[in-house]
C-alpha positions, 0 to 999 in steps of 0.5 A: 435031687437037684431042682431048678427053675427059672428066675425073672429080675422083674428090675430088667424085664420090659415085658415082651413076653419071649420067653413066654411063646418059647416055653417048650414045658409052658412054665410061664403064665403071663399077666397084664397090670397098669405097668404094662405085661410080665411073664410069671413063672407058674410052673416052675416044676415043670421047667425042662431045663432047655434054656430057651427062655433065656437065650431069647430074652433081650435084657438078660431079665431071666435065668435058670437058677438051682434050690 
């Protein structure tokens, strides 16, 4: 069974939170810390496949990725 989901390179995202609003399967939590706000992949079983996170983020900070 192929299983995937998507990954954030925490290195390149600034945090504007794009692919949390876009999020069809509402995969991504987002948290706010002293460095500022993230996206987090909560439930990544969810994940439909749609891509959409990844089109809509500016710094190419996330990708879907297969286990």
């Amino acid at each position: 069974m192929r299983i995937v989901h998507p990954r954030i390179d925490y290195d390149k995202c600034v945090g504007l939170l794009e692919c949390y609003g876009v999020c069809p399967a509402d995969v991504f939590d987002a948290e706010e810390s002293i460095e500022g706000k993230r996206a987090l992949v909560a439930r990544s079983g969810d994940c439909i496949e749609c891509e959409q996170y990844v089109q809509v983020c500016p710094t190419n900070a996330i990708e879907l990725v297969e286990d």
